[in-house]
N, C-alpha and C positions, 0 to 999 in steps of 0.2 A: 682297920681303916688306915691306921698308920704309917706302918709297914705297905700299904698298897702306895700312897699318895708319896713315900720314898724311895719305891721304887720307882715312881713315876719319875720323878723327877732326877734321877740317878739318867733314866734311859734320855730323856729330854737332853740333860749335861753331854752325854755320849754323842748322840747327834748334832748338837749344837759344834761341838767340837770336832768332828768331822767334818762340815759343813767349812767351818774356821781353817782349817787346814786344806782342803781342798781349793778352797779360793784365795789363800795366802799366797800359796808359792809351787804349785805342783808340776809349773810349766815347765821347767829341764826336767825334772824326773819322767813325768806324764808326755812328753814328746813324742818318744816313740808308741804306747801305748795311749793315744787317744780317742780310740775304740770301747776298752775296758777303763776309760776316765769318766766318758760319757755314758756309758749302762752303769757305773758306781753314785757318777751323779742323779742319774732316774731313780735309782732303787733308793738314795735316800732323799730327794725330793717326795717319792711315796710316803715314805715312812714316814716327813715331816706331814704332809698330807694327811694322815692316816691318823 
């Protein structure tokens, strides 16, 4: 049970911080590429979903 509810939140940490970085500053980088900015944001909108 432990081990399960640490990894839980190990992966919550991961997407949280994705989530942080993405809406921080990704606009010069993600300029040209905001096609694969927006399916990156879907796919972890899911996963927060999920």
């Amino acid at each position: 049970m432990a081990t399960e509810e640490f990894s839980n939140d190990k992966s919550n940490q991961q997407v949280t911080v994705k989530c942080e970085t993405l809406e921080k500053g990704p606009k010069r980088k993600y300029t040209r590429k905001s096609k694969t900015d927006e399916k990156a944001k879907a796919m972890i909108d899911q996963m927060i979903n999920e």
